[in-house]
C-alpha positions in Angstrom: -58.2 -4.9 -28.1 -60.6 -2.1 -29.0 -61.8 -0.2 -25.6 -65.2 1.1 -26.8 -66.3 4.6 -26.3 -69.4 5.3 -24.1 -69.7 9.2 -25.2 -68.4 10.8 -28.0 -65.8 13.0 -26.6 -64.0 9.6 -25.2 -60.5 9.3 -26.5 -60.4 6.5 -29.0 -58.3 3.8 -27.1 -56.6 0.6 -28.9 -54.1 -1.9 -27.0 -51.9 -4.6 -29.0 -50.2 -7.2 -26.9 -49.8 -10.4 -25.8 -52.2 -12.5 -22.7 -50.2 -13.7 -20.0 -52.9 -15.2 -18.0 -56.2 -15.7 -17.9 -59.2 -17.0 -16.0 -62.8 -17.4 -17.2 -63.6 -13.4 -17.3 -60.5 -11.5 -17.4 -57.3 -11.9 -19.2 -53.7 -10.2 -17.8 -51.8 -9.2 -21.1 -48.6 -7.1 -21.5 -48.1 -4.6 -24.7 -48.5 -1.4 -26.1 -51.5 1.4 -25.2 -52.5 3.4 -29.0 -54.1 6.3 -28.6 -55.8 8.4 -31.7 -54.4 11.2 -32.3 -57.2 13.8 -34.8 -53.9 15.8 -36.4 -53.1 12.6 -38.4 -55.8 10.1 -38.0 -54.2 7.6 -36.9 -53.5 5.9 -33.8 -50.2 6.0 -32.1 -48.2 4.1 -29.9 -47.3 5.1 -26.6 -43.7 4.1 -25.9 -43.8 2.1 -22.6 -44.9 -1.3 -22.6 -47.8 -1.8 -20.0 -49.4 -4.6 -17.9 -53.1 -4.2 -18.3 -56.0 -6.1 -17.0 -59.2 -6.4 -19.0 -62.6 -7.7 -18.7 -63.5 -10.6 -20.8 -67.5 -10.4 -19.7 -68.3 -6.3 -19.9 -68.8 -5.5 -23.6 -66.7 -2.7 -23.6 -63.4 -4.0 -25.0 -63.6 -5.3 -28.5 -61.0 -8.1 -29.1 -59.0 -9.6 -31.7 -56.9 -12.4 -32.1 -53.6 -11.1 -34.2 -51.5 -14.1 -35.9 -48.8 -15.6 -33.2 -45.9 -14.1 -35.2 -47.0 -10.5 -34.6 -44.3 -8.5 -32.9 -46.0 -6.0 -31.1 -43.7 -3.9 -31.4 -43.4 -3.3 -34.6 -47.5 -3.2 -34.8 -48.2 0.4 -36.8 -51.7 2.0 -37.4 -51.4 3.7 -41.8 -53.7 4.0 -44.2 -53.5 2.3 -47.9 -53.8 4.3 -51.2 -57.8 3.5 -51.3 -57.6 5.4 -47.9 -58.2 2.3 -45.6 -56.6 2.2 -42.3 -55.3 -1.2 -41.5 -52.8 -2.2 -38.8 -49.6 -4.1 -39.4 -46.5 -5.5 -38.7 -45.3 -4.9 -41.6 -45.0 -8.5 -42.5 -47.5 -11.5 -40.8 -50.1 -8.8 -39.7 -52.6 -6.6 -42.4 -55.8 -6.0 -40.9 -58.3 -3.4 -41.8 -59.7 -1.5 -38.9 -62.1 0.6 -40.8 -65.0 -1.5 -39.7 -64.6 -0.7 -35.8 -65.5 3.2 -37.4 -62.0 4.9 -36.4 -61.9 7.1 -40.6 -65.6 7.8 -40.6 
């Protein structure tokens, strides 16, 4: 889940975890809140877990289904040697995240 940014000065917000309920417009889901931190360019992990509630119908969160075997714990932000950042697991997950313009 990508929380898009209304102004520029917004902190760049991403959430990885898992829906625990649903209903037509808004899902229930329990994981971990990345923040992006501009010393390193990356996004990092808070490290409390967290029940959030998000709005299926709003257009501002940006969502993507991760394969089931994703731990989301384990879920890392790093970028490759052609300087792409992708997120993964470190073994089922290895997406690139450069297309939602976080190293622009």
């Amino acid at each position: 889940m990508i929380v898009r940014r209304l102004f520029p000065q917004d902190i760049r917000r991403h959430f990885i975890g898992e829906v625990t309920d649903a209903t037509e417009s808004i899902v229930r889901a329990e994981g971990y809140a990345y923040l992006y931190d501009t010393n390193t360019n990356l996004f990092v992990r808070k490290h409390y877990s967290q029940v959030r509630i998000f709005s299926l119908v709003d257009g501002i969160n940006i969502m993507s289904i991760l394969p089931r075997t994703t731990n989301p714990k384990k879920v890392v932000y790093r970028f490759t040697e052609k300087n792409r950042m992708i997120l993964t697991d470190g073994d089922s997950l290895s997406m690139d995240v450069n297309e939602f313009g976080v190293n622009r």
